[in-house]
ZAPA-262563 format. One line per field, with one value per residue: residue number from 1; residue in one letter; x, y, z of N, C-alpha, C in turn. Coordinates in pm, 1 decimal. Example, Ala and Ser with C-alpha at 12.3 -4.5 7.8 and 13.67 -1.06 7.14 Angstrom:
pos = (1 | 2)
code = (A | S)
n.c1 = (1319.0 | 1285.0)
n.c2 = (-569.0 | -225.0)
n.c3 = (780.0 | 708.0)
ca.c1 = (1230.0 | 1367.0)
ca.c2 = (-450.0 | -106.0)
ca.c3 = (780.0 | 714.0)
c.c1 = (1320.0 | 1290.0)
c.c2 = (-330.0 | 3.0)
c.c3 = (780.0 | 787.0)
***
This chain:
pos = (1 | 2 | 3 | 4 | 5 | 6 | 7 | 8 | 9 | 10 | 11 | 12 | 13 | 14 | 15 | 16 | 17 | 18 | 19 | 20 | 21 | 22 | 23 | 24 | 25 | 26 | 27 | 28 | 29 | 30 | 31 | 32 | 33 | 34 | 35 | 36 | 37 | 38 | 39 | 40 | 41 | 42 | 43 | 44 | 45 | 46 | 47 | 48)
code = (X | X | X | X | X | X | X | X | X | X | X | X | X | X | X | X | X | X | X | X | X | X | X | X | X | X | X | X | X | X | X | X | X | X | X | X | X | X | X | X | X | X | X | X | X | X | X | X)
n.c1 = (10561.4 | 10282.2 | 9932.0 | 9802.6 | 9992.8 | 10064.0 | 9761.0 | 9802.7 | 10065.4 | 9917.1 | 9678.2 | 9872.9 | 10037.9 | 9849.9 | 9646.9 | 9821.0 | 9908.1 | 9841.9 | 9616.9 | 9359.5 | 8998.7 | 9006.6 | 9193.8 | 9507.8 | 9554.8 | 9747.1 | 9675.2 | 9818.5 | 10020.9 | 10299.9 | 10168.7 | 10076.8 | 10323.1 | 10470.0 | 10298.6 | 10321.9 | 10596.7 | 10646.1 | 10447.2 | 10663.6 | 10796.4 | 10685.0 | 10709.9 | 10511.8 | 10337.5 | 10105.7 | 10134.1 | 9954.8)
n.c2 = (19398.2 | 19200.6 | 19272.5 | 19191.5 | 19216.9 | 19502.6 | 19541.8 | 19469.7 | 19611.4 | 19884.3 | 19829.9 | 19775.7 | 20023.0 | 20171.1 | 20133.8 | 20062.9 | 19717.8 | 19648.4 | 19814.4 | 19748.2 | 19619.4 | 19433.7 | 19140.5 | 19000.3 | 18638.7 | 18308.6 | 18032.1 | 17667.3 | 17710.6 | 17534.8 | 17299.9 | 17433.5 | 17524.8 | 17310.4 | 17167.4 | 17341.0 | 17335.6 | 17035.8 | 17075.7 | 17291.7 | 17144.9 | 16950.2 | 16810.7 | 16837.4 | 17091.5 | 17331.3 | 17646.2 | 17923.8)
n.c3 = (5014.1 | 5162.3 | 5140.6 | 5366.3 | 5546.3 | 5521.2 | 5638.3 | 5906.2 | 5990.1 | 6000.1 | 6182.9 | 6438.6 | 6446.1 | 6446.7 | 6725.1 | 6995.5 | 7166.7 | 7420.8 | 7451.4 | 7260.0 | 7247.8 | 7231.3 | 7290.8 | 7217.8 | 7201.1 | 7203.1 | 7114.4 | 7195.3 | 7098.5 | 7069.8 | 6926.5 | 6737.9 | 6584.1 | 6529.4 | 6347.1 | 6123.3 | 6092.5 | 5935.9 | 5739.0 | 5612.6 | 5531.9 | 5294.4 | 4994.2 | 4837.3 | 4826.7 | 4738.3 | 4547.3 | 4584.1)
ca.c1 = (10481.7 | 10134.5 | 9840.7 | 9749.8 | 10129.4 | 10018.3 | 9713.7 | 9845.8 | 10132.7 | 9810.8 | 9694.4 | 9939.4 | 10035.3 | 9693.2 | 9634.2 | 9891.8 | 9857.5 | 9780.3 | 9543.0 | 9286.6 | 8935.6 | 9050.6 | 9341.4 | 9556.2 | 9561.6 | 9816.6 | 9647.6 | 9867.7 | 10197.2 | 10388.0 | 10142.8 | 10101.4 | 10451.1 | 10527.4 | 10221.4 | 10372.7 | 10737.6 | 10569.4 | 10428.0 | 10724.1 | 10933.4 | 10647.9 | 10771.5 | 10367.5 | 10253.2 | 10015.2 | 10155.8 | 9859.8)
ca.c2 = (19375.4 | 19249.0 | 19324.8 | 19138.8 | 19320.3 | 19625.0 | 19551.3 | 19441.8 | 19696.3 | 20004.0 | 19836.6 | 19801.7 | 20139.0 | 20297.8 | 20072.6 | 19960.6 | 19593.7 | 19626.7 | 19893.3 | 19694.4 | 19559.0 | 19218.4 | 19089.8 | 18877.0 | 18485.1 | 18265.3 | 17867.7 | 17547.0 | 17761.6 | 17417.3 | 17232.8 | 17476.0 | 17532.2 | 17123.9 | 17134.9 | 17406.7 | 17257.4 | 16958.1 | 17194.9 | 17297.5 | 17046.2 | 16913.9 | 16858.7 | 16868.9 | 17240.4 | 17384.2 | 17780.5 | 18018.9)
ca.c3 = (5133.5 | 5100.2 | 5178.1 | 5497.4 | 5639.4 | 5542.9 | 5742.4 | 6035.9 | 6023.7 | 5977.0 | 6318.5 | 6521.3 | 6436.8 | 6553.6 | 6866.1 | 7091.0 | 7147.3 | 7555.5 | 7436.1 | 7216.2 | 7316.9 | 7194.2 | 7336.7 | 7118.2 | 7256.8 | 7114.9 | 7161.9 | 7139.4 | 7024.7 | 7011.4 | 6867.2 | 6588.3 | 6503.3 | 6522.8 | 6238.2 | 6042.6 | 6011.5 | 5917.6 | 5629.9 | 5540.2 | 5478.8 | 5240.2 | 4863.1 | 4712.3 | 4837.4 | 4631.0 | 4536.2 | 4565.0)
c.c1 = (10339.5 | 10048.8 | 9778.0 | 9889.2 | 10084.9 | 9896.4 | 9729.9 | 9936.0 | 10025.4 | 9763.5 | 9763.0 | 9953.9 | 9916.6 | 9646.8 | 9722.1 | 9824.3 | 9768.1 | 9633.2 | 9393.2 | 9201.9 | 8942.9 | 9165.0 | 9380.2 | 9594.8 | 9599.0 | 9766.6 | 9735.3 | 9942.4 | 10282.6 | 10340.7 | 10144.5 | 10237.4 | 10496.4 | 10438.0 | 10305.8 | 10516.8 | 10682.7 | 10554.0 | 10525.7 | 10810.8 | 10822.7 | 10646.1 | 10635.5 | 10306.2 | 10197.4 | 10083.5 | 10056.4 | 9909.5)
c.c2 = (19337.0 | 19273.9 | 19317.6 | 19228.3 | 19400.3 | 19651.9 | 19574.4 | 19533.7 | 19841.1 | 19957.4 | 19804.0 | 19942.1 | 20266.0 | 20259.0 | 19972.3 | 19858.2 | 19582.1 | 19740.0 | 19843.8 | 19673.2 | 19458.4 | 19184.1 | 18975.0 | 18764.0 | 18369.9 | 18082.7 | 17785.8 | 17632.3 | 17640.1 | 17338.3 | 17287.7 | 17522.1 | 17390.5 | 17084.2 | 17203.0 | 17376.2 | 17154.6 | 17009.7 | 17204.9 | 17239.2 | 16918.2 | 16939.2 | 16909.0 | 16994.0 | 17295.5 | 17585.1 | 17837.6 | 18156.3)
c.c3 = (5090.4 | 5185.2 | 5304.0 | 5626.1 | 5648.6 | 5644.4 | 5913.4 | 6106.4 | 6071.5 | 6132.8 | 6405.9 | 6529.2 | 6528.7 | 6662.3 | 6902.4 | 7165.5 | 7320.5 | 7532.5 | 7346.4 | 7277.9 | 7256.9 | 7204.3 | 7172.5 | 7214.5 | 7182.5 | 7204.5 | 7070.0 | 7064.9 | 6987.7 | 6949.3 | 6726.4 | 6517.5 | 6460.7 | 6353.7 | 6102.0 | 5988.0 | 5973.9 | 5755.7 | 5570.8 | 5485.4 | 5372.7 | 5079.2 | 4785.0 | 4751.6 | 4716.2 | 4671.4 | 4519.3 | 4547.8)
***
């Protein structure tokens, strides 16, 4: 798991998501998935 999971898992865990003072707001869902396959189906990715 790394490190950014473990984050994310640590809050969720301690504040339920309707419970936050910052909502989560998901912009252009189809545009950014249409980008991201795109992405992945690219042979030159750089591995970080």
């Amino acid at each position: 798991m790394t490190k950014e999971e473990l984050m994310r898992r640590a809050i969720a865990l301690a504040v339920p998501a309707e419970q936050r003072q910052k909502q989560m707001l998901a912009l252009l869902p189809t545009e950014a998935l249409a980008a991201f396959e795109a992405w992945k189906k690219k042979d030159d990715k750089i591995a970080y």
